[in-house]
C-alpha positions as CSV (number, residue, x, y, z in Angstrom):
1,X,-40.8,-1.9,-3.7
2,X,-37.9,0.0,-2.6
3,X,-35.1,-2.0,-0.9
4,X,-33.0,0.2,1.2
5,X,-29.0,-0.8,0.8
6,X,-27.1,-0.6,4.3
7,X,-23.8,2.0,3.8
8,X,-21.0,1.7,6.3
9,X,-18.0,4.1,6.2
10,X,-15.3,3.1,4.3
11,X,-13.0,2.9,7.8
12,X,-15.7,0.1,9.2
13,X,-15.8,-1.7,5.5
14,X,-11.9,-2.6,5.2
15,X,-11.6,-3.7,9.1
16,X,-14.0,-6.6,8.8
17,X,-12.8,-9.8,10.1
18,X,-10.8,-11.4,6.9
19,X,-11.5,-15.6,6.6
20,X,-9.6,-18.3,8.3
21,X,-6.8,-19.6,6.1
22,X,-5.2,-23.0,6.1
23,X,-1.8,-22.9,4.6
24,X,-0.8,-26.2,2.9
25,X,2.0,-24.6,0.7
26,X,5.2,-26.5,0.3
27,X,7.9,-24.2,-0.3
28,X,9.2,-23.4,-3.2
29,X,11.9,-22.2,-5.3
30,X,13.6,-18.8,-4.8
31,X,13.2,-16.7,-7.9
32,X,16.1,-16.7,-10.5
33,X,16.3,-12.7,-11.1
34,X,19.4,-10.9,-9.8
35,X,18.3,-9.3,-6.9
36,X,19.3,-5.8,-5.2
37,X,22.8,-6.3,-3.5
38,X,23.5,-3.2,-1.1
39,X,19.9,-3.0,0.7
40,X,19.8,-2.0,4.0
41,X,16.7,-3.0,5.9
42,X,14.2,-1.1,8.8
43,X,11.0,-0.8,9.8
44,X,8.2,1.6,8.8
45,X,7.1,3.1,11.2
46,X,5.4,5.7,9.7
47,X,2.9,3.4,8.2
48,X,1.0,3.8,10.9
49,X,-3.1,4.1,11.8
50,X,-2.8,7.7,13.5
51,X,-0.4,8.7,11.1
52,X,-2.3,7.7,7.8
53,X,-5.6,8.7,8.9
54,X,-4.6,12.2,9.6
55,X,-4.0,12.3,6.0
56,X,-7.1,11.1,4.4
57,X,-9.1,10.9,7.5
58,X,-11.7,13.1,5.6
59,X,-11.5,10.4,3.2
60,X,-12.3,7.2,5.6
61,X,-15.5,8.7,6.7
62,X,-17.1,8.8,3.3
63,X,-19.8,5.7,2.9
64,X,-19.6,2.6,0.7
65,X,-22.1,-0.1,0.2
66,X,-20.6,-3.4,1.3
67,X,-20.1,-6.0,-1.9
68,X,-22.5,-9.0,-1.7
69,X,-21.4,-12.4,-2.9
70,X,-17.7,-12.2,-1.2
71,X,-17.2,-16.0,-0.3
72,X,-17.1,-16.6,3.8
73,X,-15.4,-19.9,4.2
74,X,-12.0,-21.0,5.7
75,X,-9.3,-20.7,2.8
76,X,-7.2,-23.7,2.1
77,X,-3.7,-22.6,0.1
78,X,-2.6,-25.4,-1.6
79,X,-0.1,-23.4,-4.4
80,X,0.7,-20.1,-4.5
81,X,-1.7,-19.4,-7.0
82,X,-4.5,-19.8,-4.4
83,X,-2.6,-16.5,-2.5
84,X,-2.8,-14.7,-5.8
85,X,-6.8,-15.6,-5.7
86,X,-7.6,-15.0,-2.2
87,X,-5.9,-11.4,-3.0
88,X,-8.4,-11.2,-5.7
89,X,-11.7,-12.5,-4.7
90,X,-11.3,-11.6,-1.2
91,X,-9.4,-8.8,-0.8
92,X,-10.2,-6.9,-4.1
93,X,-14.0,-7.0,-4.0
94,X,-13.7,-4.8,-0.7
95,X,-11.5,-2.3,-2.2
96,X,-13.1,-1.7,-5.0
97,X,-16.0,0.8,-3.9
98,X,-13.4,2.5,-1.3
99,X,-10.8,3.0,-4.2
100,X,-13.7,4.8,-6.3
101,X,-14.2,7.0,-3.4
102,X,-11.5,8.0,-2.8
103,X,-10.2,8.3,-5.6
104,X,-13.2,11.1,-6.3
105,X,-12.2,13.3,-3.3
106,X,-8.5,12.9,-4.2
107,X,-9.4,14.5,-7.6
108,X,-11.4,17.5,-5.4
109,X,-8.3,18.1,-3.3
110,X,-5.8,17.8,-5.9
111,X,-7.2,18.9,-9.4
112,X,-6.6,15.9,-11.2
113,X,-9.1,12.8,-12.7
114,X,-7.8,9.2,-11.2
115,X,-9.2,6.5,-13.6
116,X,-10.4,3.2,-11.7
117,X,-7.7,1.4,-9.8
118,X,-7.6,-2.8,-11.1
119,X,-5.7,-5.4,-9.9
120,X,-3.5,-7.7,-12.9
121,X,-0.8,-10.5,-13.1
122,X,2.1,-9.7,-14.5
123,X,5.1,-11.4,-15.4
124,X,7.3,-9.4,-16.4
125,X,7.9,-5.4,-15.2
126,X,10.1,-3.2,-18.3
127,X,11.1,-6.5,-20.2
128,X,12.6,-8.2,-16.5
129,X,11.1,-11.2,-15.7
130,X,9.4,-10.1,-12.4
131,X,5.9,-12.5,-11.7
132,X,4.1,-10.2,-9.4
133,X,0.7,-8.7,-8.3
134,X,0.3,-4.8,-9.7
135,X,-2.3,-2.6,-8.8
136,X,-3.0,-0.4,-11.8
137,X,-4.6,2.4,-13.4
138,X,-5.8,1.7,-17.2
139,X,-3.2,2.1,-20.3
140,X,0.3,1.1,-20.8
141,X,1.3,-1.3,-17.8
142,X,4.7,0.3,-16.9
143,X,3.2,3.5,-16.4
144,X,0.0,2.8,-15.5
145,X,1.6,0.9,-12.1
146,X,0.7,2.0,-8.8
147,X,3.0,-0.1,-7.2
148,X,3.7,-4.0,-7.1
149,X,3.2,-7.2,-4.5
150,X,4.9,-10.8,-4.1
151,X,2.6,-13.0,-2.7
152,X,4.5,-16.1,-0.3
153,X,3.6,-18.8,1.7
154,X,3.7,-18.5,5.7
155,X,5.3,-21.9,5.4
156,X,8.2,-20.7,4.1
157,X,8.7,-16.8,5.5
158,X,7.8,-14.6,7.9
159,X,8.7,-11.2,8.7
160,X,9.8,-11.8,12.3
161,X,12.6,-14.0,10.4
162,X,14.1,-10.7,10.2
163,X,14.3,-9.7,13.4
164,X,15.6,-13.7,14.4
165,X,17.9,-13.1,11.4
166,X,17.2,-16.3,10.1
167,X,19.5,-17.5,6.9
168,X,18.4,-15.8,3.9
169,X,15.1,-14.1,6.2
170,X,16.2,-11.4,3.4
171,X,15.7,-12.9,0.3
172,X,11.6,-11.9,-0.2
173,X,12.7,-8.4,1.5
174,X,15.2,-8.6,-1.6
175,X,12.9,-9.6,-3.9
176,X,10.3,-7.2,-4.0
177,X,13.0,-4.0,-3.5
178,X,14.3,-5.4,-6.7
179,X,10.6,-5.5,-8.4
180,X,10.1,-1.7,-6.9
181,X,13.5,-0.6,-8.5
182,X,13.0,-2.2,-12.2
183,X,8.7,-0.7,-11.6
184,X,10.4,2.9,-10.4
185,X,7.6,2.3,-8.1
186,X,8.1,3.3,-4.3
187,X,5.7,1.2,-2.8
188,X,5.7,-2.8,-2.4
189,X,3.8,-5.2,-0.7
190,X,4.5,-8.6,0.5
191,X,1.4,-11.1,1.1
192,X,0.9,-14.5,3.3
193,X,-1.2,-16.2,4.8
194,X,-0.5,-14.8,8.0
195,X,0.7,-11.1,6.8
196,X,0.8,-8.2,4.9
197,X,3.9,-6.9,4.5
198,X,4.2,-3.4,3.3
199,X,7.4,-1.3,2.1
200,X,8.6,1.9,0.8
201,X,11.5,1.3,-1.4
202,X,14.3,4.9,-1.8
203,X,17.3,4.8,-3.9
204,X,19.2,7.6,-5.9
205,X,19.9,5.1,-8.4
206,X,17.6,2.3,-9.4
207,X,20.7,0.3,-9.9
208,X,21.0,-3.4,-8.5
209,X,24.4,-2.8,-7.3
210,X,23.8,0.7,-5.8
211,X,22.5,1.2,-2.2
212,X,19.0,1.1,-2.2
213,X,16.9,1.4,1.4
214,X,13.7,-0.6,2.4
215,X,11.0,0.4,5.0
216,X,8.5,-2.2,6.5
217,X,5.7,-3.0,8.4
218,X,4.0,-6.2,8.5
219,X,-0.2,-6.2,9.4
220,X,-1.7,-9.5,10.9
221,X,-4.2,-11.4,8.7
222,X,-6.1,-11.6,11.7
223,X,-6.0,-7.8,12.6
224,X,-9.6,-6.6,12.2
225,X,-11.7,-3.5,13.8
226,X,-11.6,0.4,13.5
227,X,-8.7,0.4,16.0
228,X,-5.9,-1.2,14.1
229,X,-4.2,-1.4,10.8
230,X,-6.3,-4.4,8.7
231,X,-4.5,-6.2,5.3
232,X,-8.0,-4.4,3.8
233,X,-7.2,-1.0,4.6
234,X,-3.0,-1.0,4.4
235,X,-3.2,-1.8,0.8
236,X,-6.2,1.2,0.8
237,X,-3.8,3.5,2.1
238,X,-1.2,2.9,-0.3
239,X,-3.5,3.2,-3.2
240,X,-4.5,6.4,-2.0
241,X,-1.0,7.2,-1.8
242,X,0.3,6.1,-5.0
243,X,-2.9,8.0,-6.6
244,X,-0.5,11.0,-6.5
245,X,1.2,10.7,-9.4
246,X,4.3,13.1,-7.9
247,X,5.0,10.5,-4.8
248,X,4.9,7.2,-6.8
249,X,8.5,7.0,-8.4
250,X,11.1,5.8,-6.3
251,X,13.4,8.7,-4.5
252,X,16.8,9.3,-2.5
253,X,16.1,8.8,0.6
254,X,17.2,11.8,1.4
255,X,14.3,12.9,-0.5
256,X,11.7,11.0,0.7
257,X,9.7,13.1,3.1
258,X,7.6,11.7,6.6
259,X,4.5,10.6,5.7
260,X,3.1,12.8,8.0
261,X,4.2,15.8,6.6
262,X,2.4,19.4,5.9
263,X,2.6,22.0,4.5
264,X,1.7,25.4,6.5
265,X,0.3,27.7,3.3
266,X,-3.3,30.0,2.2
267,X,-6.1,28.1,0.8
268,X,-8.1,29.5,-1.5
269,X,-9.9,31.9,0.5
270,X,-7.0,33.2,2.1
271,X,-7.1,31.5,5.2
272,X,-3.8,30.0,6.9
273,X,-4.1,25.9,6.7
274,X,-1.8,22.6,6.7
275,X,-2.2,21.0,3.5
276,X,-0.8,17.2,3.6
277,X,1.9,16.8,0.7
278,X,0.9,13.6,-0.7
279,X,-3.4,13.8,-0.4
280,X,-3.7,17.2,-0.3
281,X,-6.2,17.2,2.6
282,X,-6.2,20.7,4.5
283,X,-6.7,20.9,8.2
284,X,-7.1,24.3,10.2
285,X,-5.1,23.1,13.4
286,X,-2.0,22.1,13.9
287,X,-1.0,18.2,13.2
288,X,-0.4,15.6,15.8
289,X,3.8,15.1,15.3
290,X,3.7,16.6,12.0
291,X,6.8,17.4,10.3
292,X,5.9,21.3,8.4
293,X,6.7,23.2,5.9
294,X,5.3,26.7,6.1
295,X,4.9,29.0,3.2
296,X,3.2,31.5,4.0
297,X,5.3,34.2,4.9
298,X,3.8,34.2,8.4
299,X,6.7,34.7,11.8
């Protein structure tokens, strides 16, 4: 008897509703590790829906077969351990299937193999004590890193604490800059109960006591549907980005180009395209508010 397997596109699986979460944390210690000291802070607002499907939009339509066996409950956070668990057995298990896809196309568009994506623990990032979340590729875990994640109680931050400019509101922001720097890893990721928290991390340095800039945007837990940013699908989109092995180090920021930026160049049948610098996707017509490069000669 055959039993026929309901797909959904990868776009609908990572916008599902994510479960209610009770957040009993009491707060804890800030971590001991010397943190970045000339960081200045703003938002990101290229990590944006319109922005990041244009550039694997291709990508979001391809199907997946929902994972069975995902608990459905309420979530109650009693320790920050339980944030590190709801990242992996509720989060991760929708990922998984959406990583392998696009990982697959990624390899079409830009002529290289992508092992599969995991999720580990880690305590430690090149001999600095750093306890964080890393989403990897397999091998040697410093340069297998895609990039890294804190994960916080809402009890205790926020990222509007920012904009109120509460009394340290910038010590998490610090934190993970700091992991990003000693990963050389651009991209970051704080998580709540209430938020993700996503950054792009530039320096010219790496150095704690150089300037270093950090770029956020924070995504509801609640968010869900095809018509916003979900936690699901933001830490999709940076795996797709940090895929590319060229964009995953950390930068100036003066060298850190718009995420929605093309190049204008021939494709292999000689026809005129944009080809996206970080997915390589190609598009005939021109792209919404794209920044451009062109190359191909043309006036």
């Amino acid at each position: 008897m055959n039993h026929f397997v309901e797909q959904q596109s990868i776009r609908s699986s990572l916008t599902v509703s994510n479960p209610k979460c009770i957040d009993e944390i009491r707060q804890g210690s800030p971590p001991t590790t010397p943190m970045v000291e000339d960081l200045t802070v703003s938002k990101w607002t290229d990590f944006s829906l319109q922005t990041l499907s244009g550039s694997v939009g291709n990508i979001l339509q391809e199907q997946v077969t929902p994972p069975r066996g995902i608990p459905s409950g309420p979530l109650t956070l009693n320790n920050l351990g339980d944030i590190e668990d709801m990242l992996k057995s509720r989060i991760w298990p929708l990922l998984w299937e959406p990583n392998l896809k696009g990982a697959e196309v990624l390899r079409r568009q830009l002529g290289n193999s992508y092992p599969e994506v995991s999720i580990r623990t880690t305590n430690s990032i090149s001999g600095v004590r750093c306890p964080c979340q890393s989403f990897t590729l397999p091998g040697d875990r410093d340069q297998a890193r895609l990039f890294v994640g804190i994960c916080l109680s809402a009890t205790a931050w926020k990222s509007k604490y920012l904009s109120e400019r509460r009394l340290n509101a910038d010590q998490p922001i610090r934190r993970i800059a700091t992991y990003c720097l000693h990963a050389d890893r651009r991209y970051g990721f704080i998580l709540t109960s209430e938020e993700l928290v996503v950054v792009c991390v530039s320096s010219a340095t790496r150095n704690l006591e150089d300037p270093c800039q950090l770029e956020w945007e924070a995504i509801p837990w609640a968010a869900q549907g095809g018509q916003d940013l979900t936690v699901p699908l933001s830490l999709w989109f940076m795996t797709m980005m940090s895929l590319n092995r060229d964009y995953r180090r950390i930068c100036s920021s003066r060298q850190l180009l718009p995420m929605n930026h093309w190049v204008r160049q021939y494709n292999t049948q000689g026809q005129p395209v944009f080809r996206h610098h970080i997915s390589g996707r190609e598009v005939v017509d021109y792209p919404f508010g794209a920044s451009t490069r062109d190359i191909t000669g043309a006036n």
